[in-house]
C-alpha positions as CSV (number, residue, x, y, z in Angstrom):
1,X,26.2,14.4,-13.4
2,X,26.5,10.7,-12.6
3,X,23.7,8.5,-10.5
4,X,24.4,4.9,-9.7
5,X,20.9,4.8,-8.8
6,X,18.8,2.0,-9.3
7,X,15.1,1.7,-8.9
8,X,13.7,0.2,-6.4
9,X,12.4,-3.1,-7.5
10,X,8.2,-3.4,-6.7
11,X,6.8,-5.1,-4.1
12,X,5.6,-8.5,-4.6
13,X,3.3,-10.8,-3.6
14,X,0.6,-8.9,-1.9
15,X,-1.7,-10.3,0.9
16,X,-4.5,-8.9,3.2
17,X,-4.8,-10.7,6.2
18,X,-6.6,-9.9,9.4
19,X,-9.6,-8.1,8.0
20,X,-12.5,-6.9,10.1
21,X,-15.3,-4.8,8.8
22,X,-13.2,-1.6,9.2
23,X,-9.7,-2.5,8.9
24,X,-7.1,-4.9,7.1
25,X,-3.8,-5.8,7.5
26,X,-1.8,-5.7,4.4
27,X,1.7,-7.8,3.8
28,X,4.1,-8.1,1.2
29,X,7.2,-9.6,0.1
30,X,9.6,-7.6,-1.6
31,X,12.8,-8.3,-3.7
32,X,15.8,-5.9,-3.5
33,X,16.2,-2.9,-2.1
34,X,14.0,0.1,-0.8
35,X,14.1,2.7,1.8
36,X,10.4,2.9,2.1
37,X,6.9,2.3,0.9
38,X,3.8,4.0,0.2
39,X,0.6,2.7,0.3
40,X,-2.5,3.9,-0.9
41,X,-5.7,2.3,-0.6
42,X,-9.2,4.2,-2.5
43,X,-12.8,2.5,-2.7
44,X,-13.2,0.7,-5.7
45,X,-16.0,2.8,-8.0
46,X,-14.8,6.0,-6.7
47,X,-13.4,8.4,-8.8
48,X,-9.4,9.3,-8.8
49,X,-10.3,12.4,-7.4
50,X,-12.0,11.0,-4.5
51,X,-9.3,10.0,-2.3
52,X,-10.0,7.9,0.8
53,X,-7.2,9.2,2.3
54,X,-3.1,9.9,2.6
55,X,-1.1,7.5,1.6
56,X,1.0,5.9,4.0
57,X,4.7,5.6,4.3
58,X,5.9,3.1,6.2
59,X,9.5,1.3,6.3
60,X,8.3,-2.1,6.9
61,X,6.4,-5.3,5.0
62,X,3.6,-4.6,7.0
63,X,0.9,-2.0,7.6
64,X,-2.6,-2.2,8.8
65,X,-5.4,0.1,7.1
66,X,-8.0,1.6,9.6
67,X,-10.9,3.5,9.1
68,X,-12.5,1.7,6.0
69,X,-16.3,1.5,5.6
70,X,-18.4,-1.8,6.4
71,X,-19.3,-4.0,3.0
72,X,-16.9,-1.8,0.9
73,X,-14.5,-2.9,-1.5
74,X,-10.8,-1.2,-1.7
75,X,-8.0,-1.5,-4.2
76,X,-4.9,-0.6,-2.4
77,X,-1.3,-0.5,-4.0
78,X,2.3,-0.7,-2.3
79,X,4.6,1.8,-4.0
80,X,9.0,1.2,-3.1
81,X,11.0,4.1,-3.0
């Protein structure tokens, strides 16, 4: 069985802009190919198996987060696939 698959390269470049005190808007540059991403964004001192919520497919460089608490740091990632 033969796959001429390649993986997608990750996103690079990451920036949050237009943060409130319960939202940001993430952006991201990204070189090659990918059909989608998913992002995932968890409060920073919580433990893995408190998740903040789903992560979020979307097909574009651009997604806003919602419903994050006031004065609360977040890690998020941007996964290609």
């Amino acid at each position: 069985k033969l796959c001429l698959c390649s993986e997608p390269a990750p996103p690079k470049s990451l920036f949050a802009v237009n943060k409130t005190q319960t939202s940001v808007t993430l952006l991201w540059v990204e070189e090659g190919v990918a059909d989608f991403f998913e992002v995932f964004c968890q409060q920073v001192g919580s433990s893995q198996e408190t998740k903040l919520q789903e992560p979020i497919a979307v097909s574009s460089h651009v997604v806003t987060i919602s419903s994050l608490l006031p004065a609360t740091a977040y890690n998020c990632s941007v996964t290609s696939f």
